[in-house]
TORNU-667297 format. One record per residue (C-alpha): residue number from 1; residue in one letter; x, z, y. Coordinates in nm, 3 decimals, decimal comma. Each point is the difference from the previous one (the first is absolute). Example, Ala and Ser with C-alpha at 12.3 -4.5 7.8 and 13.67 -1.06 7.14 Angstrom:
@seq=1	type=a	east=1,230	up=0,780	north=-0,450
@seq=2	type=s	east=0,137	up=-0,066	north=0,344
This chain:
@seq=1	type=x	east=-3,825	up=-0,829	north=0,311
@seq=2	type=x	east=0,150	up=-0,260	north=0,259
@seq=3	type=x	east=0,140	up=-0,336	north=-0,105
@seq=4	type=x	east=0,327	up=0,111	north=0,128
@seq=5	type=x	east=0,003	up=0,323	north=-0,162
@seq=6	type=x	east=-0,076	up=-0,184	north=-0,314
@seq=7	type=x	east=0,349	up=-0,229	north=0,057
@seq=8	type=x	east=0,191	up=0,386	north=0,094
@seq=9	type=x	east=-0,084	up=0,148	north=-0,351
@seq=10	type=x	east=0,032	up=-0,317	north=-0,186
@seq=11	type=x	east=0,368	up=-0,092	north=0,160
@seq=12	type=x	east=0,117	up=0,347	north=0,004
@seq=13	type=x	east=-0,130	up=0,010	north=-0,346
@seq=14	type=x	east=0,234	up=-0,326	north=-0,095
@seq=15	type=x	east=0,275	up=0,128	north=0,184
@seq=16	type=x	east=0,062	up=0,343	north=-0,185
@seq=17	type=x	east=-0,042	up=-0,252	north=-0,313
@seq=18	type=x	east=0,292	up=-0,215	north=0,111
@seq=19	type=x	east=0,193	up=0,317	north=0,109
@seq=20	type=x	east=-0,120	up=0,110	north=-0,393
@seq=21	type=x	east=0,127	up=-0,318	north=-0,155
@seq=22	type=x	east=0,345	up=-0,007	north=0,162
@seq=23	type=x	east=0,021	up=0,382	north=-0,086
@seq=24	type=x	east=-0,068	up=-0,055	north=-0,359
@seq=25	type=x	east=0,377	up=0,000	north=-0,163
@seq=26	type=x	east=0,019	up=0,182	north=-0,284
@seq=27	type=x	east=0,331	up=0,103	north=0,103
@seq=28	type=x	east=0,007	up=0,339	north=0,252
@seq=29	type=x	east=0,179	up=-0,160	north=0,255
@seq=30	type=x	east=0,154	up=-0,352	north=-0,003
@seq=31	type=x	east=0,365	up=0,066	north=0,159
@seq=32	type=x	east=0,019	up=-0,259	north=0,336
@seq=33	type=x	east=0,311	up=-0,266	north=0,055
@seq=34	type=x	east=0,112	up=0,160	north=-0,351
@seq=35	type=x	east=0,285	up=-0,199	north=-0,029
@seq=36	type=x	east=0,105	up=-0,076	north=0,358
@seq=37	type=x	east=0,009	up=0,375	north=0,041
@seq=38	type=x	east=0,272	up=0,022	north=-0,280
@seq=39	type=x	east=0,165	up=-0,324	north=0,087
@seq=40	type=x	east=0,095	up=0,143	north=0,357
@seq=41	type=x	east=0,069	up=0,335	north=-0,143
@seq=42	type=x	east=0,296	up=-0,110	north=-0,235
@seq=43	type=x	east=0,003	up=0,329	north=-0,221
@seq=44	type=x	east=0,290	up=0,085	north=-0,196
@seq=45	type=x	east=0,133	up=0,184	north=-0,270
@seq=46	type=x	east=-0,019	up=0,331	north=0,066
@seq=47	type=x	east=-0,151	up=-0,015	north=0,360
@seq=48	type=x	east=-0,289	up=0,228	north=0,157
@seq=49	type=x	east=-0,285	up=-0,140	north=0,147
@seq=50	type=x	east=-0,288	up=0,175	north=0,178
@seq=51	type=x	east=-0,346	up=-0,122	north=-0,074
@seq=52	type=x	east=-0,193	up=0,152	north=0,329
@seq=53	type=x	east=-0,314	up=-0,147	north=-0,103
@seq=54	type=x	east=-0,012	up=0,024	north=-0,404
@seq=55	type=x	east=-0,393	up=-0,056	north=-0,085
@seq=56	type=x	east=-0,006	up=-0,102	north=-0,344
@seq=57	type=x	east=0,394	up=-0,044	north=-0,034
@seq=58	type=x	east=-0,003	up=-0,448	north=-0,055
@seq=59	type=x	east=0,261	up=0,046	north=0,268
@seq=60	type=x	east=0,214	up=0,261	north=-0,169
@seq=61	type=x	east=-0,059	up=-0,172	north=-0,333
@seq=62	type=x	east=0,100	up=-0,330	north=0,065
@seq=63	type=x	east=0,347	up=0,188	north=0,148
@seq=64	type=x	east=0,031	up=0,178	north=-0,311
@seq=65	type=x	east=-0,004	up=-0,296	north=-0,157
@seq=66	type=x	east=0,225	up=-0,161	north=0,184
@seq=67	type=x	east=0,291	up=0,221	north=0,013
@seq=68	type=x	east=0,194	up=0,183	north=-0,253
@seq=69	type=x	east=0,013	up=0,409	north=0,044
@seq=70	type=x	east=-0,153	up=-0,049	north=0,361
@seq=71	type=x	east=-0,181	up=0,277	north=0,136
@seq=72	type=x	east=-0,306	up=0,021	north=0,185
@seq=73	type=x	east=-0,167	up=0,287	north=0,221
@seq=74	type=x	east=-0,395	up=-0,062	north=-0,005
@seq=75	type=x	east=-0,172	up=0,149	north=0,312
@seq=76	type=x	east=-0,354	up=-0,029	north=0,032
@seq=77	type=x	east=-0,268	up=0,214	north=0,213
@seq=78	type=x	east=-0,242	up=-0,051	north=-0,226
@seq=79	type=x	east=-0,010	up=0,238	north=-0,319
@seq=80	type=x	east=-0,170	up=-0,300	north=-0,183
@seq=81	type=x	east=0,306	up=-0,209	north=0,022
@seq=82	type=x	east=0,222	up=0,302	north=-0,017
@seq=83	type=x	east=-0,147	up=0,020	north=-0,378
@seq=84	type=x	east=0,107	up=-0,321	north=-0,035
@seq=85	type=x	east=0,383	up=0,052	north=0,090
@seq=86	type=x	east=-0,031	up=0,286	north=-0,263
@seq=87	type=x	east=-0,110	up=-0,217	north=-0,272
@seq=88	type=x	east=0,278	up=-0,272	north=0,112
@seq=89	type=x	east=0,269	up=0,258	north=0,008
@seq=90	type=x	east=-0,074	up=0,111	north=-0,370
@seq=91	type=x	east=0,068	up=-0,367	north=-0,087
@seq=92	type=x	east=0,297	up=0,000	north=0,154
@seq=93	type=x	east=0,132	up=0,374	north=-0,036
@seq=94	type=x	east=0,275	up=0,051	north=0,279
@seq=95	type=x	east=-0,044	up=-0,296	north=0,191
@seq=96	type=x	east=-0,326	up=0,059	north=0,227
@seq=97	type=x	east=-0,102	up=0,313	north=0,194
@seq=98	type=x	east=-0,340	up=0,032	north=0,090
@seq=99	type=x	east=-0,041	up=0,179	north=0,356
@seq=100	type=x	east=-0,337	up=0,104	north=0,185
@seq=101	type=x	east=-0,001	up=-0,056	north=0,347
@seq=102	type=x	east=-0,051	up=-0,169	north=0,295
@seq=103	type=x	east=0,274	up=-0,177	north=0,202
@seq=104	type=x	east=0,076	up=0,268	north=0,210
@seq=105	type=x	east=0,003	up=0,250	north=-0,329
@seq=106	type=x	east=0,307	up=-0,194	north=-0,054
@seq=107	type=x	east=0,316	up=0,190	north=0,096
@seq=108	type=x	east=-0,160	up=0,321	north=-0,142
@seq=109	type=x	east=-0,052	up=-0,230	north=-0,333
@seq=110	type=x	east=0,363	up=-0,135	north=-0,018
@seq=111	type=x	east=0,178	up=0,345	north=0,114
@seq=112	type=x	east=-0,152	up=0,152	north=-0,332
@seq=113	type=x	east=0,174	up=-0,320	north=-0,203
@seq=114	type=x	east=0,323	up=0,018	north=0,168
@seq=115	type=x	east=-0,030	up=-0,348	north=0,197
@seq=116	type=x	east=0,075	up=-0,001	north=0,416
@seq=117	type=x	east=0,133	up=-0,220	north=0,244
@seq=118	type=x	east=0,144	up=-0,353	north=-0,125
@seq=119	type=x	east=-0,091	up=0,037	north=-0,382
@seq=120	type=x	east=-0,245	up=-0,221	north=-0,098
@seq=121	type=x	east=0,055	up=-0,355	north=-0,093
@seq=122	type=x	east=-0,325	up=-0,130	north=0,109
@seq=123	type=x	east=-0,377	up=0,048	north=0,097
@seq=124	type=x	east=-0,287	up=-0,131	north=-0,061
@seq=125	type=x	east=-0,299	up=0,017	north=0,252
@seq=126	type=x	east=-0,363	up=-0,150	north=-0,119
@seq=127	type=x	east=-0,232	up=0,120	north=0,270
@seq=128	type=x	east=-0,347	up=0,054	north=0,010
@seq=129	type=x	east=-0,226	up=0,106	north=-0,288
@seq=130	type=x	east=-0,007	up=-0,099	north=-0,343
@seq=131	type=x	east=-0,261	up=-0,165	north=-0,209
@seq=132	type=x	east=-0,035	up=0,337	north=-0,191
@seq=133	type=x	east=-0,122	up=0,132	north=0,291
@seq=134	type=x	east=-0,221	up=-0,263	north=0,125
@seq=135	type=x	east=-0,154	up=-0,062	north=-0,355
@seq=136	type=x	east=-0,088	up=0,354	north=-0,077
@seq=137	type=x	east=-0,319	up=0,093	north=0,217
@seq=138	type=x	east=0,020	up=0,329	north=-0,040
@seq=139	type=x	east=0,277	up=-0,039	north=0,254
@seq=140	type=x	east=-0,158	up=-0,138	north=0,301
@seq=141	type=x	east=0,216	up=-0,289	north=0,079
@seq=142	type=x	east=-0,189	up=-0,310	north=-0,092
@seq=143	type=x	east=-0,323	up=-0,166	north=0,176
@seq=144	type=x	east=-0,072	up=-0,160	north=-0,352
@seq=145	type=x	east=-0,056	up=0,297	north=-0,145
@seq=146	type=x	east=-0,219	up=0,328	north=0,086
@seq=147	type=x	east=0,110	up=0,348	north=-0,012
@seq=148	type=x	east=0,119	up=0,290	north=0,242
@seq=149	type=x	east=0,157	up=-0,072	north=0,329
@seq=150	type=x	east=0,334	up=0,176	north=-0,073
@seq=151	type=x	east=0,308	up=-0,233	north=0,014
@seq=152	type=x	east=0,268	up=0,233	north=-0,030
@seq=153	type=x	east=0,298	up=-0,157	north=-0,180
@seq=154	type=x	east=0,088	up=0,344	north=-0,071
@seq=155	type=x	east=-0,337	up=0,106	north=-0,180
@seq=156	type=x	east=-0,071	up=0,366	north=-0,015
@seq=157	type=x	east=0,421	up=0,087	north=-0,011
@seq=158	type=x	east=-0,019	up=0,039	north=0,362
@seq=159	type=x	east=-0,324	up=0,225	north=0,103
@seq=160	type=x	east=0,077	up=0,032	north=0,352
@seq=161	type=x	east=-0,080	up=-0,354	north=0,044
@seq=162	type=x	east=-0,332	up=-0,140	north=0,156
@seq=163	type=x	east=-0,180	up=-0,251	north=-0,202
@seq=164	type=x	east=-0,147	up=-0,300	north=0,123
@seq=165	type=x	east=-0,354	up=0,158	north=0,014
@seq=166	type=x	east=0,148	up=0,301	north=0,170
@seq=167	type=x	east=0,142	up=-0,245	north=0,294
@seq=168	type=x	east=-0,304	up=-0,222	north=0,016
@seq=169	type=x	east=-0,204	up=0,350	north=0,050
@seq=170	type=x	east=0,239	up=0,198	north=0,279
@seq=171	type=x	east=0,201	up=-0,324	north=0,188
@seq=172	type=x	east=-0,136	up=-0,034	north=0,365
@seq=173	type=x	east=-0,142	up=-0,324	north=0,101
@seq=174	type=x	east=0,349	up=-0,035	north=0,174
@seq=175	type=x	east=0,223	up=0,051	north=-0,322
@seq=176	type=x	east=-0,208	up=-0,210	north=-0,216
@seq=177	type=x	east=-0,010	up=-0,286	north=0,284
@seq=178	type=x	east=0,454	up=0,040	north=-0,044
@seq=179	type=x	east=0,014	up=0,074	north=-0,388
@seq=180	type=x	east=-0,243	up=-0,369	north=-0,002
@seq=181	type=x	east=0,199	up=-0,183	north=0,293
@seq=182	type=x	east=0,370	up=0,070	north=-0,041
@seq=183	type=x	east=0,018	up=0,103	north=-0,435
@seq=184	type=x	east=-0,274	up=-0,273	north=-0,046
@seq=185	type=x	east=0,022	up=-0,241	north=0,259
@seq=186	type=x	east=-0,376	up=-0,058	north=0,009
@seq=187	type=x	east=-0,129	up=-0,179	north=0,298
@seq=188	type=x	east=-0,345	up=0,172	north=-0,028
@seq=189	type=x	east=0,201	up=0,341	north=0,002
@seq=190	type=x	east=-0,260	up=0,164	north=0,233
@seq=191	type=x	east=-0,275	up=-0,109	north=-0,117
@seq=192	type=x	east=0,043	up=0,153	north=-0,349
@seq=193	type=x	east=0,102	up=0,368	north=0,108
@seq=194	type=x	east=-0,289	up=0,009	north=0,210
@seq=195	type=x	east=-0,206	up=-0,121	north=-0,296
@seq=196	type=x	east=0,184	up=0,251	north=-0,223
@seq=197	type=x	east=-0,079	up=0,305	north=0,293
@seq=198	type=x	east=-0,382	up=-0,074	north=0,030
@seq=199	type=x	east=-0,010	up=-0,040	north=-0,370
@seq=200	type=x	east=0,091	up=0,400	north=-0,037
@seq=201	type=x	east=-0,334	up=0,076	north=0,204
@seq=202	type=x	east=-0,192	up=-0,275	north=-0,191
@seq=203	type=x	east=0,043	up=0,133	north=-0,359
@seq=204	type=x	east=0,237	up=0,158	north=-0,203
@seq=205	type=x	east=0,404	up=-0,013	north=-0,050
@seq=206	type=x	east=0,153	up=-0,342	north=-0,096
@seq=207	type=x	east=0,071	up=0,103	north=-0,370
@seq=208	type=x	east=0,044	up=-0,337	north=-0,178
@seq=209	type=x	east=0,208	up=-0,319	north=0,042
@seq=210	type=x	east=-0,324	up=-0,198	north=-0,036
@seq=211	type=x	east=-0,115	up=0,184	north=0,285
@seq=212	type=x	east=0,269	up=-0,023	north=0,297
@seq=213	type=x	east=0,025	up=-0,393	north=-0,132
@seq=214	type=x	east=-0,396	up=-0,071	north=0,025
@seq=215	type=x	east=0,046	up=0,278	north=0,341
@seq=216	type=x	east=0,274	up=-0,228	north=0,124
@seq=217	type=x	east=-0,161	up=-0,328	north=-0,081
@seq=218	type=x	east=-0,317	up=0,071	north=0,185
@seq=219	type=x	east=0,211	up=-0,035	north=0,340
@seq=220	type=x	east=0,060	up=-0,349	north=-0,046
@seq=221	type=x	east=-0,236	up=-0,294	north=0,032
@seq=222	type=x	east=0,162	up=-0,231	north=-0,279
@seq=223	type=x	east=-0,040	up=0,042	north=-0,403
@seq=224	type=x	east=0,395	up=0,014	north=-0,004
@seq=225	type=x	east=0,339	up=-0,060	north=0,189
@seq=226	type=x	east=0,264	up=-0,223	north=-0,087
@seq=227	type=x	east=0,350	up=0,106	north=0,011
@seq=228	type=x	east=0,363	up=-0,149	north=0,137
@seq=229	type=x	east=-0,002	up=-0,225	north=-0,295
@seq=230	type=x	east=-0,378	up=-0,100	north=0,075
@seq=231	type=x	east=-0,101	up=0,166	north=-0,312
@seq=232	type=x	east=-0,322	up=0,225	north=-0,041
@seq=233	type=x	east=0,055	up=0,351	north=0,027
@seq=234	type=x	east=-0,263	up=0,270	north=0,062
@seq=235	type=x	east=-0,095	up=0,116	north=0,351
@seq=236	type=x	east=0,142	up=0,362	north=-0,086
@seq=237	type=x	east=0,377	up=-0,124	north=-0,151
@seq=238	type=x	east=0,126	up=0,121	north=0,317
@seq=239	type=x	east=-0,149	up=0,319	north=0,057
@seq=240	type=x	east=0,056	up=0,124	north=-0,386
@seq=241	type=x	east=0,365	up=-0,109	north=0,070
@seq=242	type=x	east=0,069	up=0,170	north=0,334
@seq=243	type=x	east=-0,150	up=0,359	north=-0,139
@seq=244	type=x	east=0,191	up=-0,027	north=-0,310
@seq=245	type=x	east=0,319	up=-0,041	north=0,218
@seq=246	type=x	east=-0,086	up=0,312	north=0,188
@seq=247	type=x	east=-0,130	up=0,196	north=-0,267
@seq=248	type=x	east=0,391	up=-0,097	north=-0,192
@seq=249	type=x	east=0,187	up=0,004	north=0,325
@seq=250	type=x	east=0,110	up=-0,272	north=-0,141
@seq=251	type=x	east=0,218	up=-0,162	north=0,284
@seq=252	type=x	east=0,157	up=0,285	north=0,090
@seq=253	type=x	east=0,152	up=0,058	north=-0,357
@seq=254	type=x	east=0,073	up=-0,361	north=0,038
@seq=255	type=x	east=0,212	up=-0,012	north=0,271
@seq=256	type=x	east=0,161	up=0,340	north=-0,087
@seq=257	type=x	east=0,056	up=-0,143	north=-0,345
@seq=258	type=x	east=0,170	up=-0,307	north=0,150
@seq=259	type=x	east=0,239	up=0,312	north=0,163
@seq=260	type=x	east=0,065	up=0,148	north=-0,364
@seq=261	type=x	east=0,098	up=-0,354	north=-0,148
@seq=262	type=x	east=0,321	up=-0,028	north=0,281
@seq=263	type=x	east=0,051	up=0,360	north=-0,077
@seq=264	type=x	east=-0,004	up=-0,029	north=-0,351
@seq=265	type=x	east=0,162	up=-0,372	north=-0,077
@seq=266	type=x	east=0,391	up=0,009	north=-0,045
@seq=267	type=x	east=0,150	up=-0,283	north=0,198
@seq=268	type=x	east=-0,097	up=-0,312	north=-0,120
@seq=269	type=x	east=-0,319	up=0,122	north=-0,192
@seq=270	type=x	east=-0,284	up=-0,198	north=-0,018
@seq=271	type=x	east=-0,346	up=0,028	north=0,121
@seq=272	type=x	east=-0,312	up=-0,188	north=-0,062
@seq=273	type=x	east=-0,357	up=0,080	north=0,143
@seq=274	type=x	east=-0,332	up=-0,162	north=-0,051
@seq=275	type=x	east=-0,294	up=0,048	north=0,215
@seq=276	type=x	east=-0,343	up=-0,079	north=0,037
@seq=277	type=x	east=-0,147	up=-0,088	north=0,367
@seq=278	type=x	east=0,202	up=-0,009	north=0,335
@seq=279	type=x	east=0,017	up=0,361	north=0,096
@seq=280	type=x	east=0,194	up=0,060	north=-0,309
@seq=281	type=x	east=0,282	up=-0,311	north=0,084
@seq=282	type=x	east=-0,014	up=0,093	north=0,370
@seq=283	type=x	east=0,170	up=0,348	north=-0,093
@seq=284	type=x	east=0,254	up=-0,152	north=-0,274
@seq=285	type=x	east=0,126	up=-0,273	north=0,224
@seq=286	type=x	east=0,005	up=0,241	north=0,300
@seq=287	type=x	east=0,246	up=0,224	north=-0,199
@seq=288	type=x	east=0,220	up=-0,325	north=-0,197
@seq=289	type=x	east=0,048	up=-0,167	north=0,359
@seq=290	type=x	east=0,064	up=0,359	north=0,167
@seq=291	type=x	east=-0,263	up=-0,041	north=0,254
@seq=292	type=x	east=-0,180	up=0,329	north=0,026
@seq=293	type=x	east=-0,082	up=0,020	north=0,361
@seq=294	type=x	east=-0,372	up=-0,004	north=0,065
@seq=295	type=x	east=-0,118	up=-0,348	north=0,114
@seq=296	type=x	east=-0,304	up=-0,174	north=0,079
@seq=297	type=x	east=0,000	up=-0,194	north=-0,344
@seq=298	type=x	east=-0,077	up=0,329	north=-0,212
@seq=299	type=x	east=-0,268	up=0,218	north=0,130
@seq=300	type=x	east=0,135	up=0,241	north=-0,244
@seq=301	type=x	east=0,222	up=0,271	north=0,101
@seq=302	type=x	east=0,315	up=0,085	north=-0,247
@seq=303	type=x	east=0,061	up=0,363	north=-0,090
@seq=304	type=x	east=0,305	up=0,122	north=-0,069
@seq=305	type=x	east=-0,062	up=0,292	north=-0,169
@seq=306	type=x	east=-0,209	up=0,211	north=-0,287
@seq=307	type=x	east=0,029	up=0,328	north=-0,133
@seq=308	type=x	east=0,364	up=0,004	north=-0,118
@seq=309	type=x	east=0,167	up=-0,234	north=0,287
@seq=310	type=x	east=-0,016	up=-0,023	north=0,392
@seq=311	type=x	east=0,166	up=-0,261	north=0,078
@seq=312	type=x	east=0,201	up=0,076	north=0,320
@seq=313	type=x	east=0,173	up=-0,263	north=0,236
@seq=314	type=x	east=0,305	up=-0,061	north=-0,180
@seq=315	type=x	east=-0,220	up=-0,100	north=-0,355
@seq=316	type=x	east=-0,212	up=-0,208	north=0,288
@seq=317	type=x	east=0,359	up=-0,155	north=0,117
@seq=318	type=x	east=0,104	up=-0,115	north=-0,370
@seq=319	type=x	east=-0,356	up=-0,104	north=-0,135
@seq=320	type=x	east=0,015	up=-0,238	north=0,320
@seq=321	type=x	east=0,315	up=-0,154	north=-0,112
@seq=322	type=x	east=0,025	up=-0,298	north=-0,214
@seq=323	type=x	east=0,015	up=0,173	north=-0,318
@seq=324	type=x	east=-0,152	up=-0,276	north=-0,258
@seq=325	type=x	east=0,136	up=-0,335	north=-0,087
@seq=326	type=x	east=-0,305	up=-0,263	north=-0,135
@seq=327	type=x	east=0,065	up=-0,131	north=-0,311
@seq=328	type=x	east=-0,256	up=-0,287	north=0,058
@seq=329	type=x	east=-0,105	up=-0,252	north=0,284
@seq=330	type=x	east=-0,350	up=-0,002	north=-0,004
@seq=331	type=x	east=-0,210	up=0,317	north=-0,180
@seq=332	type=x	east=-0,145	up=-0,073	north=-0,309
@seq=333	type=x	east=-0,345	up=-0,023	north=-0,129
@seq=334	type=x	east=-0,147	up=-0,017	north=-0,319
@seq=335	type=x	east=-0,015	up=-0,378	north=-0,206
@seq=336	type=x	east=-0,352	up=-0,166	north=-0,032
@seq=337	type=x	east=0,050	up=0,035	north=-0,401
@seq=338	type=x	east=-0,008	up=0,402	north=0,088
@seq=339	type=x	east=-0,274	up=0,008	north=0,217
@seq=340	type=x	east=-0,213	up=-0,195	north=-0,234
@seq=341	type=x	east=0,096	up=0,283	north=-0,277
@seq=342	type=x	east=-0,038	up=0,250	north=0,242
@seq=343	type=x	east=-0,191	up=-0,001	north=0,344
@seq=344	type=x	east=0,087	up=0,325	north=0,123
@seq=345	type=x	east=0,366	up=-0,144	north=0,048
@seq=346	type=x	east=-0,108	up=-0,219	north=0,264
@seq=347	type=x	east=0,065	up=0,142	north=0,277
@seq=348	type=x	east=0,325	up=0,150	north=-0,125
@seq=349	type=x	east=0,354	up=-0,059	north=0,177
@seq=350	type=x	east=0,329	up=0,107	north=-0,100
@seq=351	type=x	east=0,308	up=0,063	north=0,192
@seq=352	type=x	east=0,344	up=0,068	north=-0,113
@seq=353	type=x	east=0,298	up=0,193	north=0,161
@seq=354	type=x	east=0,309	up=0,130	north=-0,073
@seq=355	type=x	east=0,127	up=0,363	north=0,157
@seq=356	type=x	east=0,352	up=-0,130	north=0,239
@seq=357	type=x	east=0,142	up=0,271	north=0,169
C-alpha cells in the first residue's frame, strides 16, 4: 500500500468520525433557527399553520407551545416523520393533523380537510433532509455511515421511484456528468460519471454508501476538500448531495411548494423557509423578489408544474409580480452559540415574508 493511500483511508477514516461525532444527538432531529422560526411566524390563538417539512415535529412543538388552541397541519414525505406527527397529534388531540405527502401531494391533502385558497395562517418550510435520515444508515444518506445506496425521502411508500443504486447503474455518462454539475455543483463533474460508467464493466453494482464515497474519492488526488467555509469535507459531499436531489426531485417540489405557500397564505400570512446550500436560496429568493425568468445566475431551470398543476401564462404573469413583502433586511443565519450545539445548522439561512396582495 502507497504512502498516499495510507493518508486516503486514514483521513477518510477521521472524517466519517467527525461527521459521527456531530451526528451523535440523542435527540432525532435537533429543530434549526428554533426560535427565530417562531419569532417571525407570530402564531396566534386559534391560527393554522402548515409545517411543510415536519421531521421530528421541534418546529410544530415549540408552536404548540406557544399558542393557545392553535392548530397545526404536519406534512412530511417521509413515513418516519409522518409517525412522528401521529404521536404529536395524540398529545394534542384536535390540534395537529398528520398528512403524508410530498409538496406537490398538497392540494389533494388539504381538499380532503376542507382547507383551499387563502386559509392558512402561516407555513413553515425547513428544506433538505433531516438528521433522522442522515443518522439512520439503513437509509443511504450519510457518508459517515455505511449501508444501501437508496436515499429516497419517501422510503418504500413510493415504489415507482429509482433508488440511488438504480441511477448510479442505468444514468448515461451524460446524465450523471448534469445530475453532478448542475444538482451538485461539483467541479470534477466529468470526471466522476466517467469513473462511475467504467466502474459498471470493472466489477459489480455500486450497492453501498462506503462504496460510491471510496468510488468517488479515488478521482481526486487530495486526502480531502475543504468547503466555502474552508472546512474539511469529504471528496464525495457533493456527489452524495446532487443524487439525493435527483433521486427526491427535490427542487422541483421546492419551487412548486414556494407556488402552494402564495396559494395557500391569506393576505398577510406569514412565511418562513430555511435552507441548506445555494441551490435551495437561489429558488426561494427567485420566487420572494418575483424574478422567475431564467438568467445566467441560476443554471437551474424553474418548473411550473407537477402532476396536479400546469401552470399556464396568466399563473406565470402573477408569480412574476411582486407578491411578498420582506420582513427583514439582511437573511438570517444561525448564532455561533447554535452552531457550537449543533453543526448541521451551519449552513442554515432563514428568510421571512409576508403574503401582500
Amino acid at each position: 500500500m502507497t504512502l498516499l493511500s495510507s493518508k486516503r483511508i486514514f483521513n477518510n477514516l477521521f472524517l466519517r468520525r467527525m461527521c459521527s461525532v456531530c451526528a451523535g444527538s440523542r435527540d432525532p432531529h435537533i429543530p434549526v433557527m428554533l426560535n427565530e422560526a417562531v419569532e417571525y411566524l407570530k402564531p396566534g390563538e386559534k391560527q393554522t399553520i402548515l409545517d411543510m417539512t415536519f421531521g421530528a415535529g421541534g418546529h410544530s412543538r415549540k408552536l404548540l407551545e406557544s399558542a393557545p388552541q392553535i392548530k397545526i397541519l404536519a406534512l412530511d414525505r417521509d413515513p418516519t416523520a409522518y409517525n412522528y406527527a401521529l404521536t404529536l397529534s395524540k398529545e394534542y388531540p384536535d390540534q395537529v393533523i398528520p398528512l403524508l405527502g410530498k409538496f406537490s401531494d398538497l392540494p389533494k391533502l388539504l381538499n380532503t380537510h376542507k382547507f383551499g385558497k387563502n386559509s392558512i395562517d402561516g407555513i413553515l418550510m425547513d428544506c433538505g433532509c433531516s438528521s433522522m435520515q442522515f443518522d439512520n444508515e439503513e437509509r443511504g444518506f450519510s457518508i459517515s455511515k455505511n449501508g444501501p445506496l437508496d436515499m429516497r425521502m419517501d422510503s418504500n411508500r413510493c415504489e415507482n421511484v429509482p433508488t440511488a443504486a438504480d441511477v448510479l447503474a442505468k444514468a448515461s455518462e451524460g446524465d450523471l456528468y448534469k445530475i453532478l454539475k448542475i444538482y451538485g455543483e461539483e467541479k470534477q463533474a466529468k470526471k466522476i460519471a466517467r469513473t462511475i460508467v467504467e466502474a459498471r464493466y470493472l466489477f459489480k453494482k455500486l450497492q453501498t454508501t462506503e462504496e460510491l464515497a471510496d468510488l468517488v474519492d479515488s478521482c481526486f488526488t487530495s486526502e480531502y476538500r475543504l468547503d466555502k467555509l474552508q472546512r474539511r469535507s469529504h471528496n464525495a459531499t457533493k456527489t452524495f448531495q446532487a443524487i439525493r436531489i435527483f433521486v427526491n426531485n427535490e427542487l422541483n417540489e421546492l419551487n412548486y411548494g414556494m407556488i402552494l405557500a402564495h396559494h395557500y397564505l391569506k393576505l398577510g400570512g406569514r412565511l418562513i423557509t430555511i435552507t441548506f446550500h445555494s441551490l435551495e436560496d437561489t429558488i426561494v429568493k427567485r420566487h420572494l423578489m418575483g424574478n422567475l425568468v431564467e438568467n445566467t445566475a441560476n443554471p437551474i431551470p424553474l418548473k411550473f408544474c407537477s402532476h396536479m398543476v400546469n401552470a399556464g401564462e396568466e399563473m406565470m404573469k402573477q408569480l412574476m409580480e411582486k407578491n411578498w413583502k420582506m420582513l427583514h433586511k439582511h437573511v438570517l443565519t444561525p448564532t455561533m452559540e447554535e452552531v457550537e450545539k449543533n453543526p448541521r445548522s451551519r449552513s442554515a439561512k432563514l428568510r421571512a415574508a409576508a403574503k401582500i396582495n
